[in-house]
C-alpha positions as CSV (number, residue, x, y, z in Angstrom):
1,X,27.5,22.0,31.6
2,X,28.2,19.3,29.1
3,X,27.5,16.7,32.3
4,X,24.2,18.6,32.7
5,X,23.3,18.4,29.1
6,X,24.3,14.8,29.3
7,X,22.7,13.3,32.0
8,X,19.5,15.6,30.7
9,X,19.0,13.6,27.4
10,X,19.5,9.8,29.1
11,X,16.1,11.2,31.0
12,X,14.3,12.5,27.7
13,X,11.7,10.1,26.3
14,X,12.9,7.8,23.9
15,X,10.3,6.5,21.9
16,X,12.4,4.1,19.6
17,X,13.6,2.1,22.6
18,X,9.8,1.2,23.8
19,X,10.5,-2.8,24.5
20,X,7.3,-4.6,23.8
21,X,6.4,-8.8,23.7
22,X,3.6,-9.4,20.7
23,X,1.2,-12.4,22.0
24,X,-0.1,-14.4,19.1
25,X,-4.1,-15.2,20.0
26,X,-5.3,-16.4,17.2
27,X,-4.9,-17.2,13.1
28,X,-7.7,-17.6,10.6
29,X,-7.3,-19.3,6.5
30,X,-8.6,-16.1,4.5
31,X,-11.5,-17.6,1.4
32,X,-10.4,-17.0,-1.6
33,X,-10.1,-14.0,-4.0
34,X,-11.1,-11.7,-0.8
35,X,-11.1,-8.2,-1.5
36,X,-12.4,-6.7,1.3
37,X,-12.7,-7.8,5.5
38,X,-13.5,-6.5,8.4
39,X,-14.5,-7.3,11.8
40,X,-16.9,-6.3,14.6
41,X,-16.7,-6.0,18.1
42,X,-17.7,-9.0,19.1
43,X,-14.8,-10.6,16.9
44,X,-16.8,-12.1,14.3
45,X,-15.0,-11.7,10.8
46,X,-16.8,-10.8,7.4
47,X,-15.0,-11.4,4.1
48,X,-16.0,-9.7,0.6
49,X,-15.2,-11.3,-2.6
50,X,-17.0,-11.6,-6.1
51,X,-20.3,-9.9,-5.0
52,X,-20.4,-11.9,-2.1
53,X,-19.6,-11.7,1.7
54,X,-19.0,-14.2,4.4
55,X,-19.5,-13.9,8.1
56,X,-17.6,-16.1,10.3
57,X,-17.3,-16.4,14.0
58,X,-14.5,-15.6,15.9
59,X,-13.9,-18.9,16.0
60,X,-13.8,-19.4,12.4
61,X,-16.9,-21.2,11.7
62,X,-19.2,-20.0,8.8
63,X,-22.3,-18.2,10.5
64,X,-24.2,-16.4,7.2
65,X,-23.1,-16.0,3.5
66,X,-25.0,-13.4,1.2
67,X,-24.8,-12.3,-2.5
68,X,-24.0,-8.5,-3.1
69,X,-24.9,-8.4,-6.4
70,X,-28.0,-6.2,-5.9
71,X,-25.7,-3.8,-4.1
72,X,-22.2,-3.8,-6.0
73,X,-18.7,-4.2,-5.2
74,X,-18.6,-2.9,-1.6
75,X,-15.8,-0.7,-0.7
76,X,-16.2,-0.5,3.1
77,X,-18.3,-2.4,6.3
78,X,-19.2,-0.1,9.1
79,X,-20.4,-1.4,12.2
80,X,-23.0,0.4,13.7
81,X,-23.8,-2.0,17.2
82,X,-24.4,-5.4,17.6
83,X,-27.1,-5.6,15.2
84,X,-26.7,-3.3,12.7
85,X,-24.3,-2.4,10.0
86,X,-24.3,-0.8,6.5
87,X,-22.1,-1.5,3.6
88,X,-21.0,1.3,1.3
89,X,-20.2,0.8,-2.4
90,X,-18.2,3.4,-4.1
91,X,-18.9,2.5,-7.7
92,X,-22.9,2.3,-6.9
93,X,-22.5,5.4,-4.5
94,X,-25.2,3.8,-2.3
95,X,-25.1,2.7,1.5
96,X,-27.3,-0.1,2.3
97,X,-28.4,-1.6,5.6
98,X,-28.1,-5.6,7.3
99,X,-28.4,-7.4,10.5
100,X,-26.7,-9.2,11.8
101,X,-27.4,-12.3,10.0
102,X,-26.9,-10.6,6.6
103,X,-30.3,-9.5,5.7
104,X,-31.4,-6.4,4.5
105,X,-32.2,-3.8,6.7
106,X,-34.6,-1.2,4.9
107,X,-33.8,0.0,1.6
108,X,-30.6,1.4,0.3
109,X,-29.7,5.1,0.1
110,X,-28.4,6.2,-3.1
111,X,-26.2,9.5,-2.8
112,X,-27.4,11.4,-5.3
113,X,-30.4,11.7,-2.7
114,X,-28.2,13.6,-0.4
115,X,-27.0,15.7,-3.5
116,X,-23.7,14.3,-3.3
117,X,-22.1,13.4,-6.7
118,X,-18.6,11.3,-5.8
119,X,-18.6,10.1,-2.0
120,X,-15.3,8.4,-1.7
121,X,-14.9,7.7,2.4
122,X,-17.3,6.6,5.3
123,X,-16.9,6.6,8.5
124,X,-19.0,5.8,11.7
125,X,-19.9,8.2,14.2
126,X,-20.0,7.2,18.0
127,X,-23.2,9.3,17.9
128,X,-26.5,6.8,17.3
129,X,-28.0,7.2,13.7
130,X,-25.0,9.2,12.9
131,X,-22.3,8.6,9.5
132,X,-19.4,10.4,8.2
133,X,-19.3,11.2,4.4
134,X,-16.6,12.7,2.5
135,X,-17.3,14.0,-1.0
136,X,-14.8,14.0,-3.9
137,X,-16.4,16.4,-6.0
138,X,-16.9,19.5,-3.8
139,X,-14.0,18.5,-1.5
140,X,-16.5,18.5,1.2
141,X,-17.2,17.0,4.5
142,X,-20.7,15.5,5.7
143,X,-22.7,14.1,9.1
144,X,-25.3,12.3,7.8
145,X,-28.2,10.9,10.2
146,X,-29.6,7.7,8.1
147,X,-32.5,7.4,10.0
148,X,-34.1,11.0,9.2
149,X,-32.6,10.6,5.9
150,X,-31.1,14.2,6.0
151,X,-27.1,15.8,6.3
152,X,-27.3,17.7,10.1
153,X,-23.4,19.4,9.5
154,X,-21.8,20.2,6.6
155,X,-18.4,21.8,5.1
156,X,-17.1,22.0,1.6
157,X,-13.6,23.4,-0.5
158,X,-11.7,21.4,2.6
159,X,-8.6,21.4,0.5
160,X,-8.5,25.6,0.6
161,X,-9.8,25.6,3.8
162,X,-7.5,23.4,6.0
163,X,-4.7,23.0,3.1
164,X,-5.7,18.9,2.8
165,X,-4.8,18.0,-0.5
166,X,-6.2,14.0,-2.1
167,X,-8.1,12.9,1.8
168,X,-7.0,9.8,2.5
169,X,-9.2,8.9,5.8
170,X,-11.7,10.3,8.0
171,X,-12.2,8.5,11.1
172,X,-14.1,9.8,14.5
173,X,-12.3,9.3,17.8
174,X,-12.8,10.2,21.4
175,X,-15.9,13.0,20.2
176,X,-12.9,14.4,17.6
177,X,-13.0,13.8,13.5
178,X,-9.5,12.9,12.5
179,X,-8.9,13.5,8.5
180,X,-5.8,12.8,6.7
181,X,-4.2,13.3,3.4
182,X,-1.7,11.2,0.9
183,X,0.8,13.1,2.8
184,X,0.2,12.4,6.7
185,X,-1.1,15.4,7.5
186,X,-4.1,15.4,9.9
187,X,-6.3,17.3,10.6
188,X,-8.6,17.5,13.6
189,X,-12.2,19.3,14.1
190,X,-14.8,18.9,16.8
191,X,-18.5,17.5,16.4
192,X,-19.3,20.7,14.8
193,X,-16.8,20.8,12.2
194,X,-14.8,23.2,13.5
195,X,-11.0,22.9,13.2
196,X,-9.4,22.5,16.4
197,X,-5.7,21.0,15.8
198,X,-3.5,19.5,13.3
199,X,0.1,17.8,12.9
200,X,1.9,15.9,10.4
201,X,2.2,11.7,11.1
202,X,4.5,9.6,8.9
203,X,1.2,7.9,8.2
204,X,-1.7,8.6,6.3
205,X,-3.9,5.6,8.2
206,X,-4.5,5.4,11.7
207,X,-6.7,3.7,14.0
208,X,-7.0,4.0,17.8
209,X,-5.7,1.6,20.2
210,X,-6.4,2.5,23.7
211,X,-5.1,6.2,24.2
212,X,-2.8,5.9,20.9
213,X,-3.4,6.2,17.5
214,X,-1.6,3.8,15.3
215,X,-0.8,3.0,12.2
216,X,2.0,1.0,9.5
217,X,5.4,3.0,8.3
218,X,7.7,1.4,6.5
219,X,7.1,-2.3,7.9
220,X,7.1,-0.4,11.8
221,X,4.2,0.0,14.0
222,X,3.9,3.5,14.7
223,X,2.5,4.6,17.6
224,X,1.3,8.5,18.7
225,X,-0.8,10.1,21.2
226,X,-4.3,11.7,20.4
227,X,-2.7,15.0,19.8
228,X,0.1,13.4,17.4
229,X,3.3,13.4,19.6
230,X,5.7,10.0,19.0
231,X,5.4,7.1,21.4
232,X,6.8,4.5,20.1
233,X,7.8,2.7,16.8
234,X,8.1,-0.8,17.0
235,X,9.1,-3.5,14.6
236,X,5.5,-5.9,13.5
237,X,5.3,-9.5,14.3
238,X,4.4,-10.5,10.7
239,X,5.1,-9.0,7.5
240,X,2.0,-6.8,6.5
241,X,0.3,-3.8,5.0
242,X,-3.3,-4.5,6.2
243,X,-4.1,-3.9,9.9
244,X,-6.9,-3.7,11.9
245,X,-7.3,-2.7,15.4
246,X,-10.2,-3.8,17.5
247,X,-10.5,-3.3,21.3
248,X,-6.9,-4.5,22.7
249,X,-6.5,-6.7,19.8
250,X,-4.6,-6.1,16.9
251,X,-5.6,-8.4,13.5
252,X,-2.7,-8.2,10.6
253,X,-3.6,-9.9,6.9
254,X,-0.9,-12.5,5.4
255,X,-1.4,-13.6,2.0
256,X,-3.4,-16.1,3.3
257,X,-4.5,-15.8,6.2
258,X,-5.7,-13.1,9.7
259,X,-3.2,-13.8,12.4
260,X,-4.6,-12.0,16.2
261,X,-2.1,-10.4,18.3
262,X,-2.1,-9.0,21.7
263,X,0.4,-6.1,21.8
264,X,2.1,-5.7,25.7
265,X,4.3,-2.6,26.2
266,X,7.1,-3.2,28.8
């Protein structure tokens, strides 16, 4: 029996033993005093700092450079398509629209609009015309569709509800709404708001990368399926707290500078 049990575990999964190579692409000088970056899915790179945001190429060449001062400090970029984006500023609780050369697109929407009072997280939907808002002061959870101007689903008291307590992210992947706490747990609900699954993740950030989500631990890249079971956790190629995933391509932020890496699983 103690063969059997033996030989049983050696065939059990081991997700700490994943080998894996890192591929270095690419590395980009970060401007000064940048608070904020992002970038799109064509690889260009945007970079916030003083009221003011840069766009570069992926190349690293300066394409379009705009003040911000009409909109404030902005919190978060979300790409909408090739052409479109909004920027959403926490302290102004406002989302305005740009190109993709930088210029304003339409006027800004202020959240008091939508009667929401302290909108703290935004999210893009893979639905056109379609954002994720998540409201502080109710503890609620909102689809809003910018170009009617109006909030299509709805929930609120999310912390008695589904037991989050301080929401940390919302993100949308694969037609599912991921949510997560200060704690890692994560909760999952369908295009309707309805809950549909949850689990508990050593991390409170993810992103998708392929079929995985992913996200930083404890200077480890942990990896998970959709549904939250382990897959691997693997040491990072540069010491980092920022990450972000785009396509195959994984971008992590030195002190100075956005270094591109290819991750390869063996």
């Amino acid at each position: 029996m103690m063969v059997f049990l033996f030989i049983l575990s050696m065939l059990q999964p081991q997700a700490h033993k994943q080998t894996h190579s890192w591929i270095k692409i690419d590395e980009k000088d970060i401007p000064s005093n940048t608070e904020n970056w992002a970038i799109d899915g064509l690889g260009n790179y945007y970079f916030c700092s003083n009221q003011e945001i840069i766009k570069t190429n992926s190349e690293g060449k300066k394409l379009y450079q705009m003040s911000l001062k009409k909109q404030g400090e902005i919190s978060k970029i979300v790409h909408i398509n090739a052409l479109k984006m909004l920027m959403f500023s926490e302290i102004q609780q406002q989302i305005c629209f740009f190109d993709n050369t930088l210029s304003n697109n339409g006027n800004c929407i202020q959240m008091e609009e939508l009667n929401l009072q302290n909108v703290k997280l935004i999210s893009n939907s893979n639905r056109p015309n379609l954002v994720w808002l998540y409201d502080e002061y109710n503890s609620g959870l909102y689809l809003y569709d910018y170009v009617n101007n109006k909030i299509i689903q709805s929930v609120s008291n999310m912390s008695s509800l589904v037991g989050l307590k301080d929401i940390y992210q919302i993100i949308e992947i694969e037609s599912t709404l991921y949510v997560s706490d200060e704690y890692g747990k994560m909760v999952l609900f369908d295009l309707f708001l309805n809950q549909t699954y949850s689990f508990q993740l050593p991390i409170k950030e993810i992103q998708q990368w392929g079929n995985h989500i992913v996200g930083i631990s404890d200077d480890k890249l942990c990896g998970f399926s959709l549904r939250g079971e382990e897959k691997f956790i693997l040491d990072l190629p540069i010491e980092s707290k920022e990450l972000v995933v785009v396509g195959e391509y994984y971008y992590f932020k030195s002190s100075n500078k956005i270094i591109k890496y290819q991750l390869k699983l063996n």
